[in-house]
C-alpha positions in Angstrom: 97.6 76.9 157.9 100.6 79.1 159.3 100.6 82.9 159.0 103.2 83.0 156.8 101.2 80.5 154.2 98.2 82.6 154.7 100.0 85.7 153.1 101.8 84.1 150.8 97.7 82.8 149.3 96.5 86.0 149.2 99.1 87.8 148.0 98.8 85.2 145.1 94.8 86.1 144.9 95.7 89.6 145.0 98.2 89.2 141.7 95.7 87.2 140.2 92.4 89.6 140.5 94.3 92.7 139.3 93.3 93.6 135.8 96.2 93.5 132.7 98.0 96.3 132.1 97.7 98.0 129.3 100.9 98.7 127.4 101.7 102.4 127.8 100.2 105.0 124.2 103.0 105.5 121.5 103.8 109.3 122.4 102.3 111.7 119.6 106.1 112.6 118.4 107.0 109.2 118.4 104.3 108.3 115.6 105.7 109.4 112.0 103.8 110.2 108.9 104.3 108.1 106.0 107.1 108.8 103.8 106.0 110.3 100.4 108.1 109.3 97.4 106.8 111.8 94.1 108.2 110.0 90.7 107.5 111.6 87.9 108.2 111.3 84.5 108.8 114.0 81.3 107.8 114.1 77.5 105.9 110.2 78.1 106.5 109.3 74.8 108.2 105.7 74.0 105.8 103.1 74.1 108.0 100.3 75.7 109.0 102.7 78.7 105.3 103.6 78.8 104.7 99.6 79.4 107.8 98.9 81.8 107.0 102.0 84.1 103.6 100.3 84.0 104.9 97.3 85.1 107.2 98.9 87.9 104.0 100.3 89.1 102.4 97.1 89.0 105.1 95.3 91.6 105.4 97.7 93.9 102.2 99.6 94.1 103.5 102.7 93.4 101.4 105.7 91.2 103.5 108.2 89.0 102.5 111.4 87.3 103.4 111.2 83.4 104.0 114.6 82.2 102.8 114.3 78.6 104.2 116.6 75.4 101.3 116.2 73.6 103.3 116.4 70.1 103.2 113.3 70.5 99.3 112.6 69.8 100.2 113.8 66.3 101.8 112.3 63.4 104.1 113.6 60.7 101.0 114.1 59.0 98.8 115.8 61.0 102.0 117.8 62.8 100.6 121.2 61.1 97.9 121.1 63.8 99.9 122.4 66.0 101.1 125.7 66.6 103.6 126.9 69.1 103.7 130.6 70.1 106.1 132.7 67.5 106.7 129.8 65.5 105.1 128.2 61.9 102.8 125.3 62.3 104.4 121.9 62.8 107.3 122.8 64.3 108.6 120.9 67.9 112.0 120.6 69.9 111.3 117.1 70.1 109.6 116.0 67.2 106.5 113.9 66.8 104.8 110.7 66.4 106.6 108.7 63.7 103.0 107.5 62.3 99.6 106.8 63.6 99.8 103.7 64.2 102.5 105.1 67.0 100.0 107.5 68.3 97.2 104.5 68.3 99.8 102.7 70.8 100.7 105.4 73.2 97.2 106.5 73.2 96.5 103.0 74.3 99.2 103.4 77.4 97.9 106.7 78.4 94.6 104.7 78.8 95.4 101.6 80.7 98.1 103.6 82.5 95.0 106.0 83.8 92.9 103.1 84.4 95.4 102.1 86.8 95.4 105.4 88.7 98.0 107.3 87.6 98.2 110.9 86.7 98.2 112.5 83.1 99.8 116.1 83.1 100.8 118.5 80.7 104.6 118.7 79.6 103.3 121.3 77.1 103.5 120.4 73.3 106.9 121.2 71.7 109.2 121.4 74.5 110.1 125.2 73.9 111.8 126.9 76.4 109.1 129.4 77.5 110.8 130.8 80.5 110.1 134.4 78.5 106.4 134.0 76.9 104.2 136.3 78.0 100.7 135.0 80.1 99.3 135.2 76.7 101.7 133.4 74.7 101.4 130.4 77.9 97.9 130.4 77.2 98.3 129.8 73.9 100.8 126.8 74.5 97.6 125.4 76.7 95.0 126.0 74.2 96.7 123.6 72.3 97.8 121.0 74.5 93.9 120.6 75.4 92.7 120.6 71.8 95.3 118.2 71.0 94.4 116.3 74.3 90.7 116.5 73.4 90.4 115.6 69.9 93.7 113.4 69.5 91.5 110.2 68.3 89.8 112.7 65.8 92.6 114.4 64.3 94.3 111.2 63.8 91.5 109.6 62.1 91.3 106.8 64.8 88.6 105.3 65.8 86.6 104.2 68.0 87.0 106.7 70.7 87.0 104.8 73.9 84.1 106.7 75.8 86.4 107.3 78.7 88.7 109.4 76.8 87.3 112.5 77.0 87.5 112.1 80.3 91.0 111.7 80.9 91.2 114.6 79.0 89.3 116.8 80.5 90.9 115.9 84.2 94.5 116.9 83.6 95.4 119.3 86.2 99.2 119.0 86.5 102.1 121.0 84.9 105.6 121.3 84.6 107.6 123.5 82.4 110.2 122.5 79.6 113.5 123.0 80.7 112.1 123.6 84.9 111.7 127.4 82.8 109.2 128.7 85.5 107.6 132.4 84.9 105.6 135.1 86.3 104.1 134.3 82.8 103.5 131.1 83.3 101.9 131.4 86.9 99.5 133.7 85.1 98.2 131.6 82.9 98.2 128.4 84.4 95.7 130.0 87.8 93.7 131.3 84.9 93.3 127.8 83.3 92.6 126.6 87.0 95.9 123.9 87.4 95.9 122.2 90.5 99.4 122.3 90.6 102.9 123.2 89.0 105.9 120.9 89.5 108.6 123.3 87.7 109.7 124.6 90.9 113.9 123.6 92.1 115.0 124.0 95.2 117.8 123.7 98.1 116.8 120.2 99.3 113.4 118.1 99.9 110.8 120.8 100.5 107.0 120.7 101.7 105.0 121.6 98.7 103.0 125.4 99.4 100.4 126.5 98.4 99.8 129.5 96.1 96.3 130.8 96.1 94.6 128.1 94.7 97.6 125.9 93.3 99.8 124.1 94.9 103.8 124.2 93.8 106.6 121.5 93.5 109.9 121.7 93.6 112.6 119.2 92.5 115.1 119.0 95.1 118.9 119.5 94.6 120.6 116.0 96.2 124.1 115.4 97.0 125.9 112.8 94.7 129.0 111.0 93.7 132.5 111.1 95.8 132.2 115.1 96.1 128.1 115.1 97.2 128.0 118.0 95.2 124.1 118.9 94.5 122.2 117.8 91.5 118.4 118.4 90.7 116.8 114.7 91.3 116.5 114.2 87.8 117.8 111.6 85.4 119.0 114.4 82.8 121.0 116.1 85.3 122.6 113.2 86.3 123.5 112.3 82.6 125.2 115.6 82.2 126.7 115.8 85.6 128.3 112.0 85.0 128.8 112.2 81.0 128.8 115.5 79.8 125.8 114.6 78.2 127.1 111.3 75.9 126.4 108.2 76.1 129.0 106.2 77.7 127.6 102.3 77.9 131.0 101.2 79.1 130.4 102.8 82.2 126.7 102.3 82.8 127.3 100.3 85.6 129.2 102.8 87.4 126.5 105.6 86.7 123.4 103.4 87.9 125.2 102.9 91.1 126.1 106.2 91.8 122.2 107.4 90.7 121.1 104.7 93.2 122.8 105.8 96.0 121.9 109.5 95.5 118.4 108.4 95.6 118.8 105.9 98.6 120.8 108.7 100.8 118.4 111.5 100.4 115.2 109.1 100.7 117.0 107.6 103.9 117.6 110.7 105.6 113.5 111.8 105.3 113.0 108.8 106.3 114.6 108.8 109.4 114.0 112.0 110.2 111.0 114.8 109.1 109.5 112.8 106.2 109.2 115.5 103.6 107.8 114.4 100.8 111.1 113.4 98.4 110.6 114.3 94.5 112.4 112.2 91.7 112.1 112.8 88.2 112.8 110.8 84.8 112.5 110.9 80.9 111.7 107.9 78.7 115.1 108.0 77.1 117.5 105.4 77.9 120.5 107.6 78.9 123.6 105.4 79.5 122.2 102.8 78.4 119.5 103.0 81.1 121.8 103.4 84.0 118.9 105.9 85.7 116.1 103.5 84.8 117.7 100.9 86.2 118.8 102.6 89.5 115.1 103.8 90.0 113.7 100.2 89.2 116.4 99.3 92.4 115.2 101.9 93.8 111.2 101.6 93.6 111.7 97.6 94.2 112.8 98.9 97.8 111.1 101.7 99.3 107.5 101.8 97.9 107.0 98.3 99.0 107.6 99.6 102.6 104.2 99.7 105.1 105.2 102.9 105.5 106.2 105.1 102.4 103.7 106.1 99.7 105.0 106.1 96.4 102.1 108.2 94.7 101.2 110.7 91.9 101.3 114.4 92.4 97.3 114.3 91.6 97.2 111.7 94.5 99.2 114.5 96.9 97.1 117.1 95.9 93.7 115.5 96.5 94.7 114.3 99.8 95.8 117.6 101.1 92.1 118.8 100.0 91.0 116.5 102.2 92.7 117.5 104.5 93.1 121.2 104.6 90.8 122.6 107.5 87.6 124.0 106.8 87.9 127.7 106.3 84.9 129.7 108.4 83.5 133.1 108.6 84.4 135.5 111.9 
């Protein structure tokens, strides 16, 4: 064998005996967190949006927090068992139950919906704007909602209780205010009640939650929207007064949902690309123009929580997760 056909073999060994090489570690920076999409929804009371935001949850996988008025668990009939601070038994902003049969379906929702994981809060009861009570006047409001909460099978005369009910009761540990009316007040009372958390909180743009003491607060964030981008809070009602004045306008529907989509999809794409901070929508169960926001967060949902990396989840889901994984706190 020549020389040259002699180096030419081993170099060929040589390539052959050296081990695989290991593609190079994804650099720390370089690995994102999931994106975490907060959708919440206010008052929880018509049965068939109970049922579709159900079924939303169901195709993509998502969790929501339903902030419930619990006026709602009452009837015309058994109204006078609630009693808002400075007012006369019975009365509500928003009403109540039409009849039991009503309050025997949503209280069938609330169940499946928190056999499914999602997370019951507290709306309050009568949607009062309590932006003035007093700490005791806020404990009050919260007396009630858990009686109400507690016994809402009894007062109604419904029966059987299912025996995870009191359960479900008993673990609501969310809040957010009527009218976003946050209060020294309210802080007060709800750290005395021991909430996990307060979503009344608005602010600038996405925000990390904080913690205070032993709560943690949410803010909804102000988004830009529509030719202008001027800022509106990430809620459906804001967007029906910024794009109607408040009236329904079906004619344009259309218009609306696409401009409430593409607020949504902007300010979600731009965490996404960039620092992930959580982003925080939030709804009602009223169909305002003609569902234009519904239907813009059904878009909406269909596309980004089905993503490997976003986590569409509850605020209870948030909460427990940064438990997990706050660090352990030890003595000097």
């Amino acid at each position: 064998m020549s020389k040259a056909l002699r180096l030419s073999a081993l170099f060929s060994a040589s390539l052959i005996a050296l081990p695989a090489m290991a593609a190079p570690a994804p650099k720390v920076e370089d690995v994102k967190k999931p994106q975490v999409v907060l959708i919440s929804f206010d008052g929880a009371h018509d049965v068939a949006q109970w049922q579709r935001s159900r079924n939303l949850a169901a195709r993509t996988g998502a969790r929501f927090t339903y902030f419930l008025s619990c006026v709602f668990l009452l009837s015309r009939e058994t109204r006078g068992e609630y009693v808002a601070p400075g007012k006369s038994a019975g009365k509500s902003n928003v009403g109540f139950a039409m009849d039991k049969q009503e309050v025997v379906d949503r209280l069938g929702q609330i169940n499946l919906a928190a056999a499914e994981g999602h997370d019951i809060a507290s709306h309050a009861c009568g949607h009062f704007d309590g932006g003035k009570w007093s700490k005791a006047e806020w404990t009050k409001e919260f007396d009630a909602f858990s009686t109400i909460m507690r016994d809402a099978y009894k007062i109604n005369g419904i029966s059987p209780e299912p025996a995870q009910w009191s359960k479900i009761a008993a673990s609501v540990s969310g809040f957010r205010a009527p009218y976003l009316s946050d209060s020294k007040g309210l802080t007060a009372a709800l750290r005395d009640k021991g909430f996990a958390y307060n979503a009344s909180g608005v602010s600038r743009g996405p925000e990390e939650p904080r913690r205070d003491g032993g709560m943690m607060e949410f803010a909804l964030p102000l988004i830009p929207e529509g030719p202008s981008e001027k800022r509106v809070i990430a809620m459906d009602y804001n967007l029906f007064v910024r794009h109607s004045g408040g009236v329904d306008k079906p004619d344009e529907a259309a218009k609306y949902e696409t401009r409430a989509y593409d607020a949504f999809r902007s300010v979600f794409d731009k965490q996404y690309a960039g620092e992930r901070i959580p982003l925080q929508i939030g709804f009602h169960f009223t169909l305002m123009n003609d569902g234009a926001y519904w239907k813009a967060l059904e878009r909406f949902a269909n596309e980004v929580c089905v993503k490997s990396d976003v986590e569409c989840i509850s605020y209870a889901d948030y909460v427990a997760r940064r438990h997990e994984t706050a660090p352990v706190q030890t003595g000097g």
